[in-house]
Backbone as CSV, one residue per row, in Angstrom:
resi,resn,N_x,N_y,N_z,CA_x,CA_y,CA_z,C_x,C_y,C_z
1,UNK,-147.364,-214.164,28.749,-148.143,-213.751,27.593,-148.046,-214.814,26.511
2,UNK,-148.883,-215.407,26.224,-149.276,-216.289,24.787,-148.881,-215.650,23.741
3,UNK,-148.355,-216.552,22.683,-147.739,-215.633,22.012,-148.991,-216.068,20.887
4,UNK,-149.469,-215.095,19.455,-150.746,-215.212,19.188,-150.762,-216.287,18.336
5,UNK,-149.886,-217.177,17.858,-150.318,-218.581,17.378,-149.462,-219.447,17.590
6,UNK,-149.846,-220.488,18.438,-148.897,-221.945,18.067,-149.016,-223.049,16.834
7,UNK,-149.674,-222.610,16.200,-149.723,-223.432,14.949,-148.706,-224.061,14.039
8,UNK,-148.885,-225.317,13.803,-147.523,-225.487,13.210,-147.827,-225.061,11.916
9,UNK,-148.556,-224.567,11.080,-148.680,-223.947,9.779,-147.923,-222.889,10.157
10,UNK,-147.862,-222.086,11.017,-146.835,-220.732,11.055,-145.558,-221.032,11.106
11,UNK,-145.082,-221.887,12.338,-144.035,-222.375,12.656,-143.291,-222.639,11.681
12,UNK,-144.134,-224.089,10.296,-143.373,-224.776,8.793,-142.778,-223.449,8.439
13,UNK,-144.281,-222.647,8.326,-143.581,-221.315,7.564,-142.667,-220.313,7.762
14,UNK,-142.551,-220.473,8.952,-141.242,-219.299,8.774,-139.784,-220.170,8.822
15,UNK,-139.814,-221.489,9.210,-138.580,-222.603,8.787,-138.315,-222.780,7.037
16,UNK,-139.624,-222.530,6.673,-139.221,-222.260,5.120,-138.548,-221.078,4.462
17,UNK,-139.172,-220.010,5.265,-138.532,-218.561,4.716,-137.203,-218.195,5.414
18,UNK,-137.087,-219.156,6.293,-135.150,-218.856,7.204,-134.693,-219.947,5.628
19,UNK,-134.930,-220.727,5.414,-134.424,-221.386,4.166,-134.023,-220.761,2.934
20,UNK,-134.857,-220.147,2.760,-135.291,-219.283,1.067,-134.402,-218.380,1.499
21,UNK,-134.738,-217.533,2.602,-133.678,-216.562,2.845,-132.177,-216.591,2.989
22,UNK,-132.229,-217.889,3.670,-130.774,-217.571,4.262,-130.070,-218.157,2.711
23,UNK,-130.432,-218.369,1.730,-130.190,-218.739,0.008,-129.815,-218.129,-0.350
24,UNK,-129.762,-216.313,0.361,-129.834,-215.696,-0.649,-128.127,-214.795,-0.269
25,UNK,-127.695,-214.328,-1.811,-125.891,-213.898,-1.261,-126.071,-212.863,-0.577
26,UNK,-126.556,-212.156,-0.823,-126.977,-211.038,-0.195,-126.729,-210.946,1.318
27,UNK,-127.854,-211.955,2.058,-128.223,-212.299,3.089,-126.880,-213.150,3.603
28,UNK,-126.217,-213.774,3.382,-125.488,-215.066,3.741,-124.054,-214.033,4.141
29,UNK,-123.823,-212.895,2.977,-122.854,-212.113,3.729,-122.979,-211.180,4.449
30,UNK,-124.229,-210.681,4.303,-124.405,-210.003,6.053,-124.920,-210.625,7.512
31,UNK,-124.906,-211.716,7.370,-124.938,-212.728,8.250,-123.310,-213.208,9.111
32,UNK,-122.597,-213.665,7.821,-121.513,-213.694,8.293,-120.711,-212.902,8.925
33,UNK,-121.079,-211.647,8.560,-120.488,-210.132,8.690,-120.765,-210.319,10.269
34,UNK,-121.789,-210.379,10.982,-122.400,-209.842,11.889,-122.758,-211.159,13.172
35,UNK,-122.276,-212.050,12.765,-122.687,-213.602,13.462,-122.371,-213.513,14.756
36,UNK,-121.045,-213.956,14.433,-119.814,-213.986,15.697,-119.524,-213.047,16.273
37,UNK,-119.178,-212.055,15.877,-119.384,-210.657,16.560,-119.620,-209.791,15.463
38,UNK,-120.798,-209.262,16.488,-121.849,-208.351,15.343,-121.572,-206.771,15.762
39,UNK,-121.585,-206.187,13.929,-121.368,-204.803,14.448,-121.683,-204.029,15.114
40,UNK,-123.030,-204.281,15.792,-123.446,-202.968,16.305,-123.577,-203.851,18.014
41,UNK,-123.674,-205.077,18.111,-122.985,-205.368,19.533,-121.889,-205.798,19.516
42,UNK,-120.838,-205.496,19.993,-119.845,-206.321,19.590,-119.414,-207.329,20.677
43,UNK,-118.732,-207.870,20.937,-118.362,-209.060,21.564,-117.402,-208.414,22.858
44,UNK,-116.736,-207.198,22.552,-115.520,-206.853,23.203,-115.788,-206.216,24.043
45,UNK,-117.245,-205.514,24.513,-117.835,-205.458,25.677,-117.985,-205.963,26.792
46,UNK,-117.450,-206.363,27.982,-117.141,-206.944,28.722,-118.499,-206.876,29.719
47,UNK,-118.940,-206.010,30.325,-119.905,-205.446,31.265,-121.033,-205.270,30.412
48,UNK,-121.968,-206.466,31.007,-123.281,-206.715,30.793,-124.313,-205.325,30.545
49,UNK,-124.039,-204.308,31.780,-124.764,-203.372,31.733,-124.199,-202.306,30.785
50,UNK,-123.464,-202.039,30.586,-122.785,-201.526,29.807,-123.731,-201.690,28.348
51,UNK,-123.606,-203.006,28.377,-124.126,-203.517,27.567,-125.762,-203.262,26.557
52,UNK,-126.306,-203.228,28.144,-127.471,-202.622,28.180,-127.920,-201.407,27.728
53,UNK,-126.861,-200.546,27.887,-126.912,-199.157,27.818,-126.761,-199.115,26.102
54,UNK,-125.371,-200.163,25.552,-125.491,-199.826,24.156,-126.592,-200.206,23.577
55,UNK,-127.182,-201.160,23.849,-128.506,-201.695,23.332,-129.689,-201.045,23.118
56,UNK,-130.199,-199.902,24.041,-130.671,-199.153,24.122,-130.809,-197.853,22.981
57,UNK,-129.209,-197.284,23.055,-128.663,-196.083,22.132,-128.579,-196.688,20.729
58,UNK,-128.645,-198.307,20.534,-128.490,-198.834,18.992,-130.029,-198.127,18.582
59,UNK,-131.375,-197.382,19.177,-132.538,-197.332,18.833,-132.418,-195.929,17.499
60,UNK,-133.196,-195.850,16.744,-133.093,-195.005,15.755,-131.969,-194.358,15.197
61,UNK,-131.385,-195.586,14.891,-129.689,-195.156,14.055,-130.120,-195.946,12.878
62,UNK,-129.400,-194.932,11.749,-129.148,-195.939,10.409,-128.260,-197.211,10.478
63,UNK,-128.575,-197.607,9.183,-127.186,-198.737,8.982,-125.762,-198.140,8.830
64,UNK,-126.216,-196.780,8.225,-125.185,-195.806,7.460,-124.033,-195.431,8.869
65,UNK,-124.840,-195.515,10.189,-123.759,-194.774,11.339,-123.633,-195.630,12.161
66,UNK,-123.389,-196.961,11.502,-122.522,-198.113,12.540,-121.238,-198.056,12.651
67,UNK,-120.593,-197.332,11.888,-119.325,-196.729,12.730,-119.398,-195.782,13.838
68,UNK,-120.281,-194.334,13.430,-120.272,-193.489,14.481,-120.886,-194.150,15.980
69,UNK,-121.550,-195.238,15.852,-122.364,-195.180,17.354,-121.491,-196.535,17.461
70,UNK,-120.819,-197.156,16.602,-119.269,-198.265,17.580,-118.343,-197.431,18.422
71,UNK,-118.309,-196.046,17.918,-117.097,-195.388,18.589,-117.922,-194.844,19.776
72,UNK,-119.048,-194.594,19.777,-120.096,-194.484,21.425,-119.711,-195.508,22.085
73,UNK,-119.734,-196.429,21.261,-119.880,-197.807,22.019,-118.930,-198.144,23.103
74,UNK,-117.806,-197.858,22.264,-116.138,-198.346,22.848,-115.756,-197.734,23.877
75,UNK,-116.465,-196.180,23.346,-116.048,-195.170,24.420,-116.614,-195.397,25.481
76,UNK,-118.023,-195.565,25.914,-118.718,-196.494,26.785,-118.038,-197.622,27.919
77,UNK,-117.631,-198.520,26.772,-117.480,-199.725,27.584,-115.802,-199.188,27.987
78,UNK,-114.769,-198.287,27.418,-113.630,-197.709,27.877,-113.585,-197.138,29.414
79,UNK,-114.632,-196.057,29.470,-115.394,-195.633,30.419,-115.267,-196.732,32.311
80,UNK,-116.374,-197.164,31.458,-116.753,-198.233,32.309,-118.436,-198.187,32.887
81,UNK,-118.990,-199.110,33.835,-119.966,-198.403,34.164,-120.546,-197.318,35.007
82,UNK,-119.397,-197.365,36.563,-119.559,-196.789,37.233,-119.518,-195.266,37.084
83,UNK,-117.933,-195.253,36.461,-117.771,-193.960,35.666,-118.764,-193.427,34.486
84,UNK,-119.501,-194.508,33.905,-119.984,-193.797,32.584,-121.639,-192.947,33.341
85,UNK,-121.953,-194.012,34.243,-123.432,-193.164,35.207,-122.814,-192.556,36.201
86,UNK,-121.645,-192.377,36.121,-121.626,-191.134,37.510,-120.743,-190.001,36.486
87,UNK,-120.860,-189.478,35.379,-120.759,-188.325,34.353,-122.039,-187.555,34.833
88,UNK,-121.836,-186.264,35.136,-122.614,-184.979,34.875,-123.361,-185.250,33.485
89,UNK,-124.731,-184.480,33.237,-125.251,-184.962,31.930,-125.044,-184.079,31.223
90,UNK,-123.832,-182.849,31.519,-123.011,-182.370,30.050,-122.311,-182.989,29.247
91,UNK,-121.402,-183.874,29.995,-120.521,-184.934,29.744,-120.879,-185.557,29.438
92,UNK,-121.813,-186.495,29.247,-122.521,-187.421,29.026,-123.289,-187.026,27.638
93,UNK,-123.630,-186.037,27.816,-124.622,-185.830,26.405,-123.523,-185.654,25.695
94,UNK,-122.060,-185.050,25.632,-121.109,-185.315,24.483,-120.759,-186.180,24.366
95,UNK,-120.802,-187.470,24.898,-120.368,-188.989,24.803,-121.704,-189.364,23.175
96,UNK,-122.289,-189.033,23.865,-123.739,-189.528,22.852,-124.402,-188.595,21.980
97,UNK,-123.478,-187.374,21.973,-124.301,-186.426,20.864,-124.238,-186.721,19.127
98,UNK,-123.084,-188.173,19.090,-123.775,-187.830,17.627,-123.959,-189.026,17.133
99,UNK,-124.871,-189.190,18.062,-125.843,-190.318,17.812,-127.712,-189.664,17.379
100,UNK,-127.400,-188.429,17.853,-128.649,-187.571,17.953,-129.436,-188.219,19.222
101,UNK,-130.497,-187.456,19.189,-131.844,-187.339,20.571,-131.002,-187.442,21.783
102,UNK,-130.103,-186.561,22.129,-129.347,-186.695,22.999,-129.472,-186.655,24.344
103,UNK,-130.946,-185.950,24.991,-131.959,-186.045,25.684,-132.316,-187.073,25.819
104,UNK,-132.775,-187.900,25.145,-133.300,-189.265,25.573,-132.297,-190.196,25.712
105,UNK,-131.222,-189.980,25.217,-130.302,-191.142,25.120,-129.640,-191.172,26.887
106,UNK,-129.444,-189.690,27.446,-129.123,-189.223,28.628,-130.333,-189.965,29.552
107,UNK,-131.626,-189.184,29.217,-132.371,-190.101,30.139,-132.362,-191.572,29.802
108,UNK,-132.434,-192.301,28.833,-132.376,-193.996,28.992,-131.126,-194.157,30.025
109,UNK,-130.164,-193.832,29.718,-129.021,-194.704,30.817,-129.575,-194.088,32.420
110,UNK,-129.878,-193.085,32.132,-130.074,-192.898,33.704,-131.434,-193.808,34.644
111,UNK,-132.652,-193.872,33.666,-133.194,-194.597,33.972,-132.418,-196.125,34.291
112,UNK,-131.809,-196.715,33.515,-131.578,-198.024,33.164,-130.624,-198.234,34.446
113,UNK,-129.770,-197.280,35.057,-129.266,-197.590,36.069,-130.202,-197.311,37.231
114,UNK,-131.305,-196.458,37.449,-131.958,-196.769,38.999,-132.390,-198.228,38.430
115,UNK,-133.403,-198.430,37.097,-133.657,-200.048,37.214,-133.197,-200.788,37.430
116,UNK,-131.857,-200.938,37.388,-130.665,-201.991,38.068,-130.535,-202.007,38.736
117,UNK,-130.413,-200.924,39.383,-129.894,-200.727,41.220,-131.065,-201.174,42.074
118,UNK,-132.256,-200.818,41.111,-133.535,-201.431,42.240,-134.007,-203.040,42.008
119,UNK,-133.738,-203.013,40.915,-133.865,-204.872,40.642,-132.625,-205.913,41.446
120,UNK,-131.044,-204.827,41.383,-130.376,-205.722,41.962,-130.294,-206.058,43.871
121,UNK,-130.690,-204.654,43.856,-131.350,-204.901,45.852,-132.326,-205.692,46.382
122,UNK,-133.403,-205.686,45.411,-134.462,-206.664,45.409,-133.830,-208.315,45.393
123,UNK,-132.468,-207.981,44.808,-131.766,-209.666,44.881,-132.623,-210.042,43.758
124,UNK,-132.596,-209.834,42.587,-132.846,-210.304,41.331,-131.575,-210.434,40.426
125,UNK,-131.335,-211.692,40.007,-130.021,-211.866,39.253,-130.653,-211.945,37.786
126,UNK,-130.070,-210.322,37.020,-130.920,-210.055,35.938,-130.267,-210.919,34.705
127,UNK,-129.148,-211.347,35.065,-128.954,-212.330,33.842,-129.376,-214.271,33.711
128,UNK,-129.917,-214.330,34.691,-130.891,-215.613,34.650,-132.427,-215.778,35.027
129,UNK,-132.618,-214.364,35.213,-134.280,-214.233,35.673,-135.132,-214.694,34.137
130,UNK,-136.148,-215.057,34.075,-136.924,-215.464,32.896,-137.026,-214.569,32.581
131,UNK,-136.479,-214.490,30.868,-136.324,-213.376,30.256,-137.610,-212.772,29.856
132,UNK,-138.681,-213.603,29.391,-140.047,-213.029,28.910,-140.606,-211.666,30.233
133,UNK,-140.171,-212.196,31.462,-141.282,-211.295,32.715,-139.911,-210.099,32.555
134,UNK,-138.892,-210.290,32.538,-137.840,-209.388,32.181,-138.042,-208.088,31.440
135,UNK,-138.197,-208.740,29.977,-138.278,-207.758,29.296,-139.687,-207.008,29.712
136,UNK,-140.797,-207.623,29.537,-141.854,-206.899,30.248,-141.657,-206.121,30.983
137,UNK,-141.054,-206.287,32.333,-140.471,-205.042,33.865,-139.628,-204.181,33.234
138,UNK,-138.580,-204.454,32.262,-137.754,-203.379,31.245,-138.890,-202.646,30.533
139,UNK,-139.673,-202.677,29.725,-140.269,-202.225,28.879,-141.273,-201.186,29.982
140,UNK,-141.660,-201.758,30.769,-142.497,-200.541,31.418,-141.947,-199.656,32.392
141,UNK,-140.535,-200.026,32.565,-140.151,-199.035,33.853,-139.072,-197.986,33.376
142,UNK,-138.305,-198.460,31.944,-136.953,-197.962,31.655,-137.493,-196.676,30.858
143,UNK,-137.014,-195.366,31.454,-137.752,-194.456,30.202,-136.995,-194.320,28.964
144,UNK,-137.993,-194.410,27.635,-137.821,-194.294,26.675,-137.135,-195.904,26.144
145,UNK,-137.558,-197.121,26.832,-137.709,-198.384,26.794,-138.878,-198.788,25.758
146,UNK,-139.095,-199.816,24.953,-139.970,-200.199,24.686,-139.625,-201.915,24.623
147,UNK,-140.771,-202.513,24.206,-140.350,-204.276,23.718,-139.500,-204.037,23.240
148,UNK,-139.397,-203.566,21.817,-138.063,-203.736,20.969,-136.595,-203.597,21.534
149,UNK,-136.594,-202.392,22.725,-135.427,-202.040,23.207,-135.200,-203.083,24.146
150,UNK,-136.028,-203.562,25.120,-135.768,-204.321,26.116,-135.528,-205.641,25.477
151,UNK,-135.883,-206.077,24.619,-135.785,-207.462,23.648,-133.651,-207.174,23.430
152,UNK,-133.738,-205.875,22.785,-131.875,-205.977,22.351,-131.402,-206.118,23.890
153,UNK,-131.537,-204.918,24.834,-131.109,-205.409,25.814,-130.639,-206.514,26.257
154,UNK,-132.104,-206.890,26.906,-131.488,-208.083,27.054,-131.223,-209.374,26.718
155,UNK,-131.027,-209.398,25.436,-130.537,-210.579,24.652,-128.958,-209.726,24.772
156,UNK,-128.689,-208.820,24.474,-127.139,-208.191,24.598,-126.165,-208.324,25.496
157,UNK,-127.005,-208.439,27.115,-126.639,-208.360,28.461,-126.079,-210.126,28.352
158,UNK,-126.942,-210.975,27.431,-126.746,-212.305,27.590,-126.320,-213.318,26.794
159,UNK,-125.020,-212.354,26.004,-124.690,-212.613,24.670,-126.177,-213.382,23.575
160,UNK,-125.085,-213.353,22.655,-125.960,-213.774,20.749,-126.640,-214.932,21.278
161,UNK,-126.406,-216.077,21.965,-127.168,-217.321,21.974,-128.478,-217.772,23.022
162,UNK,-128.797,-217.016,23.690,-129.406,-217.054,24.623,-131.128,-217.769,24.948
163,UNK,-131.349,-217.339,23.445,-132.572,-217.963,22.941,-133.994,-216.671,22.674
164,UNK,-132.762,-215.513,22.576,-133.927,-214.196,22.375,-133.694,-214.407,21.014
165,UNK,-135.069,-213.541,20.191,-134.815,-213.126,18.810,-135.663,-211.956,19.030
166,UNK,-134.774,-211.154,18.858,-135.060,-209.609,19.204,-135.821,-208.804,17.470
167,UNK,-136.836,-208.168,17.744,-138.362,-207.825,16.949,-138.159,-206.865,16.466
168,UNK,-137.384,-205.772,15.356,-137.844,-204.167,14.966,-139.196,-204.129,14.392
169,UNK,-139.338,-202.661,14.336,-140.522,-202.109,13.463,-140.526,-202.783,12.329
170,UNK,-139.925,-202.813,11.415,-139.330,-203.402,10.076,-140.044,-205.084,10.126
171,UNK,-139.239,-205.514,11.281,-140.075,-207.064,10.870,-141.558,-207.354,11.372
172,UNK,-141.837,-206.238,11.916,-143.042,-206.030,12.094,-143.977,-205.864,10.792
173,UNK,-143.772,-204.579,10.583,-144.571,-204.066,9.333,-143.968,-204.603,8.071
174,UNK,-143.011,-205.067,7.920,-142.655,-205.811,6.780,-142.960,-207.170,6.942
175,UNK,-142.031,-208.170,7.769,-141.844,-209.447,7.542,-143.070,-210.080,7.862
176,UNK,-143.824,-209.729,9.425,-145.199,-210.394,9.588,-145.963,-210.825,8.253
177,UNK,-146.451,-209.580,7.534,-146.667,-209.877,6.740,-146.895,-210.844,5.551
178,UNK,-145.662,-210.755,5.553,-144.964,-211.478,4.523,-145.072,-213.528,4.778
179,UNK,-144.941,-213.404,6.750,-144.936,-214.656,6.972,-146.791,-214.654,7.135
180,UNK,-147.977,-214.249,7.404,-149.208,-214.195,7.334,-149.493,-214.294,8.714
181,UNK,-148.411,-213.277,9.412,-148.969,-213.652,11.194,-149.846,-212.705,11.302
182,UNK,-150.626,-212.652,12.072,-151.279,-211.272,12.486,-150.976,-210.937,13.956
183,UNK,-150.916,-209.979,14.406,-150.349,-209.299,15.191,-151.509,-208.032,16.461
184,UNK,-150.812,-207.449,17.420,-152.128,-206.655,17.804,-151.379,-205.235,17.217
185,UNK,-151.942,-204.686,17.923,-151.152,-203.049,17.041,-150.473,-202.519,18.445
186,UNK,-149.550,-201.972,18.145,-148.488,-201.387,19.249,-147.637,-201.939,19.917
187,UNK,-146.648,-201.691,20.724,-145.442,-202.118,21.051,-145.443,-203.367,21.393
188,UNK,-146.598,-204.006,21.967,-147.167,-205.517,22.123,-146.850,-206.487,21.164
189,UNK,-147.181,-206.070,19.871,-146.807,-206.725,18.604,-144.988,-207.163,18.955
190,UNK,-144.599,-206.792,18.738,-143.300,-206.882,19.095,-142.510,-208.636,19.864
191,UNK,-143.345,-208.209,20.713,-143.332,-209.287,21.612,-143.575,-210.818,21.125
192,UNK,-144.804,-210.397,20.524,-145.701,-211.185,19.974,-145.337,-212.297,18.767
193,UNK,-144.341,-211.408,18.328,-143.541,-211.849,17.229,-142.527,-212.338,17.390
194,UNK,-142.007,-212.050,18.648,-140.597,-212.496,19.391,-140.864,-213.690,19.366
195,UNK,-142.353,-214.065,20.206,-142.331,-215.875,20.636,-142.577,-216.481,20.019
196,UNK,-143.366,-216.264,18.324,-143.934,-216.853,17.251,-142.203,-217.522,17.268
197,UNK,-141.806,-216.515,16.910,-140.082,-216.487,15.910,-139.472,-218.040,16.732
198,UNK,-139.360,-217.336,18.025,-138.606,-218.010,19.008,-139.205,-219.518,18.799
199,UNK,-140.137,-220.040,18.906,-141.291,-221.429,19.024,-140.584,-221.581,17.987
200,UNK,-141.302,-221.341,16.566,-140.494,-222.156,15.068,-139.049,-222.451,14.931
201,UNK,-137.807,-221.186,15.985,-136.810,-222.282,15.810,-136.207,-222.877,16.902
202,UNK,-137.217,-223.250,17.589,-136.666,-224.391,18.834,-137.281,-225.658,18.139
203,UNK,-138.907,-225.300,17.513,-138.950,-226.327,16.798,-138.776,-226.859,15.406
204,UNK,-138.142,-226.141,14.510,-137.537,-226.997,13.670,-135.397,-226.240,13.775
205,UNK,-135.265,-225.947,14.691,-133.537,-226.156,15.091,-132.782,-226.749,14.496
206,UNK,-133.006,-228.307,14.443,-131.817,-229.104,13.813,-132.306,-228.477,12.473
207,UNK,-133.281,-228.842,11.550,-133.440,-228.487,10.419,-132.977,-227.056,10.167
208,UNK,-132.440,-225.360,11.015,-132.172,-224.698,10.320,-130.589,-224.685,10.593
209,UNK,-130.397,-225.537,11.544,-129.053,-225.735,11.811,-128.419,-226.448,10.747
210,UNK,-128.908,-227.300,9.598,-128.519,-228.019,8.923,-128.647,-227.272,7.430
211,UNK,-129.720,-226.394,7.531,-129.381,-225.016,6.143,-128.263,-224.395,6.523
212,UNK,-128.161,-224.003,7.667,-126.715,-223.513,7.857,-125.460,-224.159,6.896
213,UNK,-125.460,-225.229,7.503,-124.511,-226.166,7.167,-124.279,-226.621,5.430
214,UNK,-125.066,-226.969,5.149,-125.452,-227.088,3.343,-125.083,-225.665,3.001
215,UNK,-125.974,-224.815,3.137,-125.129,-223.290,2.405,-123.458,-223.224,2.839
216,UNK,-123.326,-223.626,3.973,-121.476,-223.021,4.398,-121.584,-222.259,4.409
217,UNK,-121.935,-221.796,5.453,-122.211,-220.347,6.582,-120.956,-220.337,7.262
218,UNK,-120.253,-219.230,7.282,-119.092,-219.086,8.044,-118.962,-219.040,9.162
219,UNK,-120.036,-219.587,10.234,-120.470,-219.271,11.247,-120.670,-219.952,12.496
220,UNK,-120.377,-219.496,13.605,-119.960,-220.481,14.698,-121.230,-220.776,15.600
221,UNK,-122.102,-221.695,15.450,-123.979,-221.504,16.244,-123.576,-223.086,17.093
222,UNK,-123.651,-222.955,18.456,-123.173,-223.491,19.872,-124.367,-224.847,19.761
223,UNK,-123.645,-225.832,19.541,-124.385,-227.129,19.841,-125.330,-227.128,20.811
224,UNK,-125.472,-226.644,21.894,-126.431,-227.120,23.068,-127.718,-225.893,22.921
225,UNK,-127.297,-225.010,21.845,-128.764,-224.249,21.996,-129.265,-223.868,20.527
226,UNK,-130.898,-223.839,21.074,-131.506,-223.245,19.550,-130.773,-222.148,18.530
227,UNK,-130.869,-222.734,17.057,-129.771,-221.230,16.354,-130.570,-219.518,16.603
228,UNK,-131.067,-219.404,17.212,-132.244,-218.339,17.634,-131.514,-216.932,17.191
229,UNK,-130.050,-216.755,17.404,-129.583,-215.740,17.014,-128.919,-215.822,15.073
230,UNK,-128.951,-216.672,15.067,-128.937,-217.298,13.247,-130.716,-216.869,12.287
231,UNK,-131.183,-217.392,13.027,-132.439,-217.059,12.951,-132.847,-215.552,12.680
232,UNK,-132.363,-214.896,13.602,-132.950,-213.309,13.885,-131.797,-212.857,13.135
233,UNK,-130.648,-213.025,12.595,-129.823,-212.143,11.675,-130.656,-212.465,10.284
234,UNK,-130.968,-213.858,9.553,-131.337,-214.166,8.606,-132.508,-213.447,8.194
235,UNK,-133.516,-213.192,9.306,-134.572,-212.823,8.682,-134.388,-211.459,8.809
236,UNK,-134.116,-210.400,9.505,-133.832,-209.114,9.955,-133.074,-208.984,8.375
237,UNK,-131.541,-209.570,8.282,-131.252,-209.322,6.802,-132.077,-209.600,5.619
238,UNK,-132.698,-210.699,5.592,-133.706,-210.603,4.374,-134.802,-209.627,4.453
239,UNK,-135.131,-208.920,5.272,-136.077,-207.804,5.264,-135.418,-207.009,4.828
240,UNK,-133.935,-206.171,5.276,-133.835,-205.229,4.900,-133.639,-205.314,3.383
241,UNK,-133.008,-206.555,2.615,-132.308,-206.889,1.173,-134.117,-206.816,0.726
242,UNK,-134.609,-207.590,1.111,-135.893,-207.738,0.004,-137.324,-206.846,0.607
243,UNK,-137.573,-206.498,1.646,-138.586,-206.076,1.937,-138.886,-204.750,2.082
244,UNK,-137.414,-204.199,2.753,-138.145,-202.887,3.088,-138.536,-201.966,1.761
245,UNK,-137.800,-202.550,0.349,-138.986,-201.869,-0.247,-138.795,-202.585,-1.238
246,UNK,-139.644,-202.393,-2.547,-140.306,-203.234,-3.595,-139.084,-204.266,-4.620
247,UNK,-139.767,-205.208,-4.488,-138.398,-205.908,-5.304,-139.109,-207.037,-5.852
248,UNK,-139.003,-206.722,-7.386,-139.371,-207.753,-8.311,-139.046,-209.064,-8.047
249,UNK,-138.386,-209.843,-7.377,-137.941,-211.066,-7.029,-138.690,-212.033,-6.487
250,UNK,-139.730,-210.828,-5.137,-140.458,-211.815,-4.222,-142.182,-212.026,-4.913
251,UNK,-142.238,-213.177,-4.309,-143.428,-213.536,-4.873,-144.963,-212.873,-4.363
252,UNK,-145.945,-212.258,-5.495,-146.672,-211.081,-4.672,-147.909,-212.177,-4.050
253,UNK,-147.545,-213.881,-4.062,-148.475,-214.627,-3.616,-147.863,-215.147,-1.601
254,UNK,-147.488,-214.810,-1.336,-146.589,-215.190,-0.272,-147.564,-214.214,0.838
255,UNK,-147.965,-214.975,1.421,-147.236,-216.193,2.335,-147.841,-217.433,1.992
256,UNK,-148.486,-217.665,0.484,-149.204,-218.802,0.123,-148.161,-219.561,-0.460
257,UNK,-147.296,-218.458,-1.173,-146.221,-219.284,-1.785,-144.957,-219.972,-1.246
258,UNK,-144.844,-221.201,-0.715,-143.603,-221.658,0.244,-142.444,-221.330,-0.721
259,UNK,-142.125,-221.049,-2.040,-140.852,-220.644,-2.782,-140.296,-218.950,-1.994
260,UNK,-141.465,-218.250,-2.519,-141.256,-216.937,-2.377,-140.674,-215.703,-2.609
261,UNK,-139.168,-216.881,-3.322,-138.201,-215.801,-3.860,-137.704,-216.236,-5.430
262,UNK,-138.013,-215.471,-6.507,-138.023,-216.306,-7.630,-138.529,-217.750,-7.767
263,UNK,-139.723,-217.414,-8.034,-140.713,-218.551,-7.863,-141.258,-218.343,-9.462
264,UNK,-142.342,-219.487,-9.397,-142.325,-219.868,-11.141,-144.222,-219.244,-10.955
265,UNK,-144.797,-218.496,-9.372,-146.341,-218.105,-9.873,-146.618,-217.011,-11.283
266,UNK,-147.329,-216.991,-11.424,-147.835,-215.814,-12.373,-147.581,-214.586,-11.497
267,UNK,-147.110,-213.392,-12.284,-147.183,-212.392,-11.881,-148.074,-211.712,-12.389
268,UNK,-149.362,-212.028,-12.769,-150.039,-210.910,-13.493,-151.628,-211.512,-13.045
């Protein structure tokens, strides 16, 4: 799938707004917070699929219950996998009841393990298969899967550096915007936005690797690959600090304005 612009006018622009953004304190300490090992995946997960499964259950949680769904988490990966899909789905729905939709959360893992079991007989090695046709076969087969979910997935299954930058609603209906992409409507969008994201920082990389560096980012981003997961914390955090709702700061000319954030346009 083409992703809907290669233009380098999009590309400059969102290397400018990982700039502006990642400027901001706000942003720079929930970045750090979440870099190296991030709260809601954490690092200490051992089992890929496992993995999968938390990635999934991270779907319609606040920020507010990243403790309650770490202690899903742990309990999970404590578990294990074999044991955690071979639980009765009484048991199972108290593993995950207070996470809420406890029904769906039951059916995602159960789905997510026949999809494994049938991808891995097929002799598909799901952690080096091309991730783009990946997430696609995730998104249409896993129930209660979408882009967005299959995007955490499997960037989760393949640790932080991998070269995913995984898409919410939020940077959808907020950040697009904001950067002047246009998009199609529905879970597609998603995607769509993934490869925009992904393209601008393979191609300007060294340059956001080097904002990194000038701000003194506390943060450990692996020489041999794009900062792609630097990338997707920066802007994901500057949405939630400035976008998801009204804030005198940003500029109401943007995406014309390359400043964007306390900028010197007219406001009136």
């Amino acid at each position: 799938m083409p992703a809907p612009s290669d233009s380098t006018e999009i590309t400059d622009r969102i290397a400018r707004l990982v700039r502006v953004a990642a400027a901001q304190p706000a942003v720079k300490a929930m970045v750090e917070d979440n870099h190296d090992d991030n709260r809601w995946w954490p690092r200490s997960v051992a089992d890929w699929r496992v993995r999968m499964a938390a990635a999934g259950w991270s779907s319609r949680i606040s920020y507010s219950m990243v403790s309650t769904y770490s202690t899903v988490v742990h309990k999970a990966a404590e578990l294990g996998w074999d044991r955690l899909t071979g639980l009765p789905d009484e048991q199972l729905s108290s593993i995950v009841a207070s996470l809420g939709l406890v029904r769906a959360r039951v059916d995602y893992l159960r789905s997510l393990r026949t999809f494994l079991d049938s991808r891995t007989a097929s002799g598909h090695n799901l952690l080096t298969t091309d991730a783009t046709s990946l997430i696609g076969d995730f998104a249409r087969n896993v129930r209660g899967a979408s882009y967005k979910v299959a995007q955490c997935a499997v960037l989760y299954s393949r640790d932080y550096h991998c070269g995913i930058i995984p898409v919410d609603s939020g940077m959808v209906t907020h950040l697009a915007p904001c950067l002047g992409l246009s998009l199609s409507r529905g879970s597609i969008a998603h995607e769509e936005m993934r490869l925009v994201l992904q393209q601008a920082t393979v191609r300007h990389g060294v340059a956001i690797r080097k904002v990194a560096d000038e701000l003194g980012y506390a943060v450990t981003i692996p020489s041999d690959t794009p900062p792609t997961w630097f990338t997707h914390l920066v802007l994901i955090y500057f949405k939630r600090a400035f976008l998801n709702r009204a804030n005198s700061r940003l500029c109401p000319r943007r995406p014309l304005c390359p400043t964007a954030v306390d900028c010197s346009c007219s406001r009136t």
